[in-house]
DODO-142371 format. One line per field, with one value per atom (N, C-alpha, C): chain; x, y, z; residue in three letters; residue number from 0; atom name. Coordinates in steps of 0.02 Angstrom, whole numbers. Atoms other than C-alpha are relative to their C-alpha. Layout:
<nodes>
c: c(A;...) $
u: c(X;...) $
v: c(Y;...) $
w: c(Z;...) $
r: c(ala;...) $
k: c(NUM;...) $
a: c(CA;...) $
</nodes>
This chain:
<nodes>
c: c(A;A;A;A;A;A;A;A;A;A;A;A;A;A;A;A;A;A;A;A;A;A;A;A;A;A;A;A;A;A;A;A;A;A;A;A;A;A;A;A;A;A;A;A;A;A;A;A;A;A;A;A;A;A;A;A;A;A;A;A;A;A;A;A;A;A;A;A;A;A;A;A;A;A;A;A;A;A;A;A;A;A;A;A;A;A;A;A;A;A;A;A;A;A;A;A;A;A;A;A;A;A;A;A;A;A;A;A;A;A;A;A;A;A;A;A;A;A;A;A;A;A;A;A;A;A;A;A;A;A;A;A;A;A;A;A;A;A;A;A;A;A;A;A;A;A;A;A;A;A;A;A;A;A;A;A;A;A;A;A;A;A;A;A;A;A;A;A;A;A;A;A;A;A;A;A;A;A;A;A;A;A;A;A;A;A;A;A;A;A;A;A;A;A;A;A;A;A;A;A;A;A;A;A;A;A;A;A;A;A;A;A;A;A;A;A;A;A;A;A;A;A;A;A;A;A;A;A;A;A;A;A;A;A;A;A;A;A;A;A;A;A;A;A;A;A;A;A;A;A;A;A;A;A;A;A;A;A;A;A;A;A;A;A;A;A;A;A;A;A;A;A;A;A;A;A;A;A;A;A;A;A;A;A;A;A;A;A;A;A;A;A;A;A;A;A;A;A;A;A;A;A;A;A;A;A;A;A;A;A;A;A;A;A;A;A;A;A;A;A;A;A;A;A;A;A;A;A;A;A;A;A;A;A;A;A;A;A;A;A;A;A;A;A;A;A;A;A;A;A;A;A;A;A;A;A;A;A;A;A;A;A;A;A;A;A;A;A;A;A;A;A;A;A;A;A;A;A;A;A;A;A;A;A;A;A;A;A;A;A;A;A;A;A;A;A;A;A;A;A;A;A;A;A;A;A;A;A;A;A;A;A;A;A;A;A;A;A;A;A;A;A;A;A;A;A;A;A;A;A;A;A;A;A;A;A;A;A;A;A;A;A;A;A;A;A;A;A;A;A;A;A;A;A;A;A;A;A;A;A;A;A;A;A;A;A;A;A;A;A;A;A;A;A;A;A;A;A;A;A;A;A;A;A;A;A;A;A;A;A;A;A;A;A;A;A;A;A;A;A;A;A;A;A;A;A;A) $
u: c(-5;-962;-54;48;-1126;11;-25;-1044;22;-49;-907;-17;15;-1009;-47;21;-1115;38;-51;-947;18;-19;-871;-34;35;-1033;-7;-3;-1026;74;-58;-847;13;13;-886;62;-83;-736;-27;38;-777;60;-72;-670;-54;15;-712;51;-64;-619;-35;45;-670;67;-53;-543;-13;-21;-485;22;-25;-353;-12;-5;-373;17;-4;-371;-43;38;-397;-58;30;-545;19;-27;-413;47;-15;-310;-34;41;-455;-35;19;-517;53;-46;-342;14;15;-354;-60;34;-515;-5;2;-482;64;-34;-324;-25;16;-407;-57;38;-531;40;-37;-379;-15;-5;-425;22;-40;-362;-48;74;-489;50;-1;-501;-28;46;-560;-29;28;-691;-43;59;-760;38;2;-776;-11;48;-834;70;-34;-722;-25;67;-761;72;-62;-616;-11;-11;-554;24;-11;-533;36;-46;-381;-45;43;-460;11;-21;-435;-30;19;-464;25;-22;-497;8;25;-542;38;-27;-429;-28;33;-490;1;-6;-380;79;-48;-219;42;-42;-67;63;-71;59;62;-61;220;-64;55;63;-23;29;7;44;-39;154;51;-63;285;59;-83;455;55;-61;588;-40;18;482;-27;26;446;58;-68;530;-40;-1;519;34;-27;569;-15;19;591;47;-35;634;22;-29;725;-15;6;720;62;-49;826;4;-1;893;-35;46;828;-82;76;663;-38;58;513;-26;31;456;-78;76;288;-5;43;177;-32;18;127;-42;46;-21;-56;53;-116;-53;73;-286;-47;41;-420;-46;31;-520;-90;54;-687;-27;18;-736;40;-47;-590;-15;-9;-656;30;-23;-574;59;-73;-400;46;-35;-271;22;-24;-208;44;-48;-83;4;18;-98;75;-62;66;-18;-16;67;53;-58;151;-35;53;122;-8;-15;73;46;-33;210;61;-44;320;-26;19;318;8;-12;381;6;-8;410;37;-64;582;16;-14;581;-67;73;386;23;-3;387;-88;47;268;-41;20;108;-75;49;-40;-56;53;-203;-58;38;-302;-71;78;-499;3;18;-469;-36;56;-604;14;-7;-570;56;-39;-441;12;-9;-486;0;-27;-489;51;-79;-332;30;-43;-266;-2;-22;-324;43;-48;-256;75;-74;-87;5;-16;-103;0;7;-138;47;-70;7;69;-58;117;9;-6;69;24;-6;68;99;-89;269;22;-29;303;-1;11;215;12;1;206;67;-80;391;31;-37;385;-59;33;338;29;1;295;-30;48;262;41;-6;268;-36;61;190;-6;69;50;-47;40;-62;-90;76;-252;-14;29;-275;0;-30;-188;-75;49;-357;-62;14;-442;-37;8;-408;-3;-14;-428;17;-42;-322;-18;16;-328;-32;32;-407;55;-55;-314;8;-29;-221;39;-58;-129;34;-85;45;11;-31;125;35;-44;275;63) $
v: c(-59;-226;0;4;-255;-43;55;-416;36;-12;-310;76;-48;-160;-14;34;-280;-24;37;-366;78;-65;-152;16;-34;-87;-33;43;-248;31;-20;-183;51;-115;2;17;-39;19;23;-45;161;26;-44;261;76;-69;456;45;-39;569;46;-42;721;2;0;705;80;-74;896;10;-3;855;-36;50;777;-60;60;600;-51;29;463;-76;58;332;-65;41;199;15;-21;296;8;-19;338;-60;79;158;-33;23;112;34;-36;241;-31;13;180;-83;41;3;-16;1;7;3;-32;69;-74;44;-102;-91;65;-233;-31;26;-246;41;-19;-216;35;6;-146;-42;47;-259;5;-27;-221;-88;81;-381;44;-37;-315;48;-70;-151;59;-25;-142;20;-31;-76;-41;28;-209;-12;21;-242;-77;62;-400;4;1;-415;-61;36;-494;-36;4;-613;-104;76;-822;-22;34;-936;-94;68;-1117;-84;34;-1206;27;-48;-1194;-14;13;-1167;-46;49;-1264;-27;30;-1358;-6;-18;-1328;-71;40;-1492;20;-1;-1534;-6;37;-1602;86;-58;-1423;78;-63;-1309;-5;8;-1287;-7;44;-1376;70;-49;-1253;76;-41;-1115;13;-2;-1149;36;-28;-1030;9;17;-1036;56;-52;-856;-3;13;-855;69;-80;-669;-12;8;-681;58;-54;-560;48;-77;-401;32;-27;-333;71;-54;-155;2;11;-207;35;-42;-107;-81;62;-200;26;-23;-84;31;-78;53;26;-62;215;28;-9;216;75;-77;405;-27;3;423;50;-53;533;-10;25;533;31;-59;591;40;-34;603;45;-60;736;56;-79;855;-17;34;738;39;-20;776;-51;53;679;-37;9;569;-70;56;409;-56;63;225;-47;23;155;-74;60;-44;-68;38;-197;-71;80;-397;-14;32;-479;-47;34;-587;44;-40;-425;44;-57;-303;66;-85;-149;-4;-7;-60;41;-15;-7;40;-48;38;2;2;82;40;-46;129;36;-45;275;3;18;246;40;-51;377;-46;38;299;53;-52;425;-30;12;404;-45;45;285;42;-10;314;-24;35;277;-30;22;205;-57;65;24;-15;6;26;-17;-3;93;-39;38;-18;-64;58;-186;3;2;-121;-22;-14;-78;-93;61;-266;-33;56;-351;19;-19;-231;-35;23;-311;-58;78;-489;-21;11;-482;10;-19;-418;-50;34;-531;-81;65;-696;-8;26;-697;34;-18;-701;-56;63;-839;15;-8;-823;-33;62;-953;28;-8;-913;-45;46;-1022;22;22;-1031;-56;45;-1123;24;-53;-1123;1;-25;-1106;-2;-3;-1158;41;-59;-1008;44;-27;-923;-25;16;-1028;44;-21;-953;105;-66;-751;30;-44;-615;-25;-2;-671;-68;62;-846;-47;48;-993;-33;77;-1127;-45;51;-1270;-30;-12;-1293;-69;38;-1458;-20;14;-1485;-45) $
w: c(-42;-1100;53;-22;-1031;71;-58;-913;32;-26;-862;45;-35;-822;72;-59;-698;59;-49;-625;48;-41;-599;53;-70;-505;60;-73;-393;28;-49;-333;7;13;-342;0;46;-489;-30;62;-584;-17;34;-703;-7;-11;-676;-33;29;-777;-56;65;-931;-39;45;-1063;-34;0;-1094;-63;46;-1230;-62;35;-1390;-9;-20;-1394;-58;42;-1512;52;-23;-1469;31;-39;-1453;53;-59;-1339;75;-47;-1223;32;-10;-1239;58;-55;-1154;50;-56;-1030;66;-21;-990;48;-20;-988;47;-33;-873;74;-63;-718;1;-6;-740;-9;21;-758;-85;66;-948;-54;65;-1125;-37;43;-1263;-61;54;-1415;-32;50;-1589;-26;4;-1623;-78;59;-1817;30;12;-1806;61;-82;-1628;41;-48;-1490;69;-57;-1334;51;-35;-1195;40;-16;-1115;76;-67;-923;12;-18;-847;64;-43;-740;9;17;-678;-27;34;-786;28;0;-781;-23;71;-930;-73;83;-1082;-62;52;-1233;-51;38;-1336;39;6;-1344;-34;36;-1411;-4;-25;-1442;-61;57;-1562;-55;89;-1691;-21;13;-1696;10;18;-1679;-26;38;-1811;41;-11;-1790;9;2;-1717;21;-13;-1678;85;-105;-1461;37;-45;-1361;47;-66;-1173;18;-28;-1097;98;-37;-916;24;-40;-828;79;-69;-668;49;-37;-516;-30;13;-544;81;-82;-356;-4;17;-438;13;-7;-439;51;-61;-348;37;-72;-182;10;9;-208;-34;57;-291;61;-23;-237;-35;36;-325;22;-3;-369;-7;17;-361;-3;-17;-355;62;-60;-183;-15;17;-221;85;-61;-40;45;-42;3;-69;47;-149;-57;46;-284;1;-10;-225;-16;28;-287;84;-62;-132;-19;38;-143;61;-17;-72;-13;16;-33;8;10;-75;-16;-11;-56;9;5;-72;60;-89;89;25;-38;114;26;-26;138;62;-65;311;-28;18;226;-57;80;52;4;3;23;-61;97;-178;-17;40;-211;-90;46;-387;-7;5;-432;-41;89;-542;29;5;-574;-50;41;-634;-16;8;-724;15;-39;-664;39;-71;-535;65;-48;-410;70;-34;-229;39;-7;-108;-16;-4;-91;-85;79;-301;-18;17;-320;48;-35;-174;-47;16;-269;-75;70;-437;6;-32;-353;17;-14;-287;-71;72;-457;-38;47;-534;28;-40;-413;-7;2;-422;-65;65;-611;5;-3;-601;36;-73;-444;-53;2;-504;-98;48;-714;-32;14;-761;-60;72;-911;-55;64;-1090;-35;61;-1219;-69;99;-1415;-44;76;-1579;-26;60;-1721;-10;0;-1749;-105;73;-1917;53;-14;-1912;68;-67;-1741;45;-30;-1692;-2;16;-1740;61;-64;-1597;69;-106;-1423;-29;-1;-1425;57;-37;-1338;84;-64;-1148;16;-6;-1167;46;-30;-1068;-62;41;-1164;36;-31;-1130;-57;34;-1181;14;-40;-1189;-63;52;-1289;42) $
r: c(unk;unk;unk;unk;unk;unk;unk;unk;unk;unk;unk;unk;unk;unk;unk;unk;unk;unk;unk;unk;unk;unk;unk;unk;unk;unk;unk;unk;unk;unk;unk;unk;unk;unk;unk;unk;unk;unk;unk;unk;unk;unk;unk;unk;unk;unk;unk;unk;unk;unk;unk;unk;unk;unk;unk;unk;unk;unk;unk;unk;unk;unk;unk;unk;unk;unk;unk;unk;unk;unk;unk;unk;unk;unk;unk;unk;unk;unk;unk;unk;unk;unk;unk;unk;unk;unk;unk;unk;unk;unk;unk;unk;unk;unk;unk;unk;unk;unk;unk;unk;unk;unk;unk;unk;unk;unk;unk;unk;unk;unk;unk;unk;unk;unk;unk;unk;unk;unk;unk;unk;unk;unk;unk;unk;unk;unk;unk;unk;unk;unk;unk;unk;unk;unk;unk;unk;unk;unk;unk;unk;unk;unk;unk;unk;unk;unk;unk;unk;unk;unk;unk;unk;unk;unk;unk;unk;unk;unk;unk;unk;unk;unk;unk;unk;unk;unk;unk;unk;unk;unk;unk;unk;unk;unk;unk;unk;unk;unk;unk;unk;unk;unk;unk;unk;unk;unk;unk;unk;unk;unk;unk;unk;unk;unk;unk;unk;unk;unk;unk;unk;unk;unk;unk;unk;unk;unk;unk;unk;unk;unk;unk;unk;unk;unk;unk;unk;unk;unk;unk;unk;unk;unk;unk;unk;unk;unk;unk;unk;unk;unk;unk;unk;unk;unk;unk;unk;unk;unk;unk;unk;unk;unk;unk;unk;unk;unk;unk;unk;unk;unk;unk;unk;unk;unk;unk;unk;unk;unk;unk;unk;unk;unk;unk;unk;unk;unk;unk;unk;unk;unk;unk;unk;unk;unk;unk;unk;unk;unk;unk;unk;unk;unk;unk;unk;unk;unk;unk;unk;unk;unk;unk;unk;unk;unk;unk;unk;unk;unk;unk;unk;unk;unk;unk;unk;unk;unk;unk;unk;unk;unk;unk;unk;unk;unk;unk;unk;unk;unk;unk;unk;unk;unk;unk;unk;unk;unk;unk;unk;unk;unk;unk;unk;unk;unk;unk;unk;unk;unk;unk;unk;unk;unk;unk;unk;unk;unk;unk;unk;unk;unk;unk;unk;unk;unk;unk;unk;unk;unk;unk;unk;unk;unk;unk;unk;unk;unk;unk;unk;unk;unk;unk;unk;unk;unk;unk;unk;unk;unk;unk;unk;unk;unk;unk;unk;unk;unk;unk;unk;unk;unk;unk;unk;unk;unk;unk;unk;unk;unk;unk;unk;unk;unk;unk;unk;unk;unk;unk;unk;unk;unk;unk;unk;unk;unk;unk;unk;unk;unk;unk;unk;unk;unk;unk;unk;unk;unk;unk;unk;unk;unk;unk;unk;unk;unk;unk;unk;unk;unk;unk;unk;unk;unk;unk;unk;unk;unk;unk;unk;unk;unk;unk;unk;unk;unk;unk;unk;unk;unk;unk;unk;unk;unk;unk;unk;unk;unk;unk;unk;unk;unk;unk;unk;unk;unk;unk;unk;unk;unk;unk;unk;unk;unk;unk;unk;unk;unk;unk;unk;unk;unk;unk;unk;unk;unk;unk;unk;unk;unk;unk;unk;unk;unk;unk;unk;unk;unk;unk) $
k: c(0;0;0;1;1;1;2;2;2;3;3;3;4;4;4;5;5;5;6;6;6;7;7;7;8;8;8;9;9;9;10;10;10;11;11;11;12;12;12;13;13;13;14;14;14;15;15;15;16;16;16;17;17;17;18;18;18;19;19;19;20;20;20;21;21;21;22;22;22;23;23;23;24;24;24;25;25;25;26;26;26;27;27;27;28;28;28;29;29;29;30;30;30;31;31;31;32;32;32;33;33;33;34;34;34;35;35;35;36;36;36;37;37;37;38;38;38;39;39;39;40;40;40;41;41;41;42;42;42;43;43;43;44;44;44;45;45;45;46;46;46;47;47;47;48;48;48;49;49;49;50;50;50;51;51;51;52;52;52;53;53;53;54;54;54;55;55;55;56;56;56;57;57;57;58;58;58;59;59;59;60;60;60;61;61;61;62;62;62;63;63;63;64;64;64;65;65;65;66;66;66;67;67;67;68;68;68;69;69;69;70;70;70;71;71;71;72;72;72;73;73;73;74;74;74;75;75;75;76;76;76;77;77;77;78;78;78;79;79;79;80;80;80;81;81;81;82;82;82;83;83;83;84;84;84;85;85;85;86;86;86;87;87;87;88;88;88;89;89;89;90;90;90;91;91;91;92;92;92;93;93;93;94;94;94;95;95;95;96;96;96;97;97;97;98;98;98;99;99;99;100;100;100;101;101;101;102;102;102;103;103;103;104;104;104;105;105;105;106;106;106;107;107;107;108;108;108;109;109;109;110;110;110;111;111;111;112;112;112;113;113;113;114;114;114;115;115;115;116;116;116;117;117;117;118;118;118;119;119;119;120;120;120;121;121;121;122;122;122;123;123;123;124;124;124;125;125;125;126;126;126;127;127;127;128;128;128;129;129;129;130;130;130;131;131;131;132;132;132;133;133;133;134;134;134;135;135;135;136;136;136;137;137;137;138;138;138;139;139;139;140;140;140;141;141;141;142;142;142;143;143;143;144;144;144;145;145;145;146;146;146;147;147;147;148;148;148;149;149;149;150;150;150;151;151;151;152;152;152;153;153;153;154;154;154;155;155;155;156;156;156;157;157;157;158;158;158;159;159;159;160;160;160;161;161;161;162;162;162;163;163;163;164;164;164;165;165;165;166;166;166;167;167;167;168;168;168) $
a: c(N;CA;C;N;CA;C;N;CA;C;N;CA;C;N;CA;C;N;CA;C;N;CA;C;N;CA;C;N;CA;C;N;CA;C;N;CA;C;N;CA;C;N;CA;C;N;CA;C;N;CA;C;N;CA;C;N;CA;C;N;CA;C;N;CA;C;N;CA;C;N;CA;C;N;CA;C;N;CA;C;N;CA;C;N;CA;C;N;CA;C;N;CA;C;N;CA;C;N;CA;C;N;CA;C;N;CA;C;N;CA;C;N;CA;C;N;CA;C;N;CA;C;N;CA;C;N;CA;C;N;CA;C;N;CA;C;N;CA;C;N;CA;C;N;CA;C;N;CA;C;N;CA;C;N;CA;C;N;CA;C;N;CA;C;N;CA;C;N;CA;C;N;CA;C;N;CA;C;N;CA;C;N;CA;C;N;CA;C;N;CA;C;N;CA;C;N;CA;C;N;CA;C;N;CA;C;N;CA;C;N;CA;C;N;CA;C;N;CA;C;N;CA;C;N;CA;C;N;CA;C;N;CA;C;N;CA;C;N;CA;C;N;CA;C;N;CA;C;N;CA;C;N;CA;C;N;CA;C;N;CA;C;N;CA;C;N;CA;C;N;CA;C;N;CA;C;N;CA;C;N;CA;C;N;CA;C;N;CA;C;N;CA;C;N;CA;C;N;CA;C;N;CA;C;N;CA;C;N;CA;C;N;CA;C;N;CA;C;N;CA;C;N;CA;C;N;CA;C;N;CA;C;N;CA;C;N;CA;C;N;CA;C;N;CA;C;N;CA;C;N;CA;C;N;CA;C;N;CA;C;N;CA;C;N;CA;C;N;CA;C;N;CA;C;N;CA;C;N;CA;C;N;CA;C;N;CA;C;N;CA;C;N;CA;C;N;CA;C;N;CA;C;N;CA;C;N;CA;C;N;CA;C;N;CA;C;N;CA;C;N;CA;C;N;CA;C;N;CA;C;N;CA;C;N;CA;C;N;CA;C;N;CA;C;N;CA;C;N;CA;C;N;CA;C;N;CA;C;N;CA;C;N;CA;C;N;CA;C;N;CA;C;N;CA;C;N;CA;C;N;CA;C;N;CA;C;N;CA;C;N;CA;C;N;CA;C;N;CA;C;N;CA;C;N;CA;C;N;CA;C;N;CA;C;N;CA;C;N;CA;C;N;CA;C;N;CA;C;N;CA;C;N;CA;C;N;CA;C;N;CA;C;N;CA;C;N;CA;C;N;CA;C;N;CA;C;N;CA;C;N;CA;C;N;CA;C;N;CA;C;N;CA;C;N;CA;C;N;CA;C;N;CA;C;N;CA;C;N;CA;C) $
</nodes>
């Protein structure tokens, strides 16, 4: 938490917000960690989150010698014509009086945004924030459209939540 609170104040991302309603710790945890591109993750007993973020070194290696027979599936999601072309990402502004205000986005290889869908980020701080979120919610939808799982034995124990691997079957 300590890394990640050094990486936030370098890009002045803060999460601002007073939780009103009841709320469990891990709820508030994922509240919290949404607005910073990461997950929280229970490590023990601790409560610590994981930031989506490139990677370029995998941890381990996954072949046929190490993943059970019959279990590799290869998912690959296609476009849908439905699909949002942006976000219309809420925010809070602090410098208009912390008024809610909204940041319409879109990838750069498009000119306009035709179907924004609509997404409210509780304590997001800021336009340019909420603008790169809105970009990373987009790329993530746009660009990661394939999913690989097997089982694996022990080695599976290895890489944790968010680590790279490499795949080669």
């Amino acid at each position: 938490l300590e890394t990640l609170d050094a990486l936030y104040t370098a890009r002045e991302e803060y999460f601002d917000f007073t939780f009103r309603d009841p709320v469990t710790v891990w709820d508030a945890a994922k509240t919290i960690a949404q607005v910073g591109r990461a997950v929280p993750m229970l490590i023990g007993s601790l409560i610590s989150m994981r930031r989506d973020a490139e990677q370029s070194v995998p941890v381990t290696m996954f072949t046929p010698e190490n993943i059970v027979q019959g279990s590799f599936e290869w998912d690959i999601k296609l476009w849908d014509a439905d699909e949002y072309d942006g976000i219309a990402m809420e925010y809070t502004e602090p410098d208009t009086g912390y008024l809610q205000e909204e940041v319409l986005t879109y990838l750069p290889d498009k000119s306009s945004c035709d179907h924004p869908e609509s997404v409210r980020l509780t304590g997001c701080q800021g336009r340019n924030h909420a603008y790169r979120l809105a970009l990373y919610q987009l790329a993530v939808k746009r660009y990661i459209r394939e999913n690989i799982s097997f089982t694996t034995g022990l080695e599976g124990l290895i890489p944790g939540y968010g680590d790279l691997v490499a795949v080669c079957h």
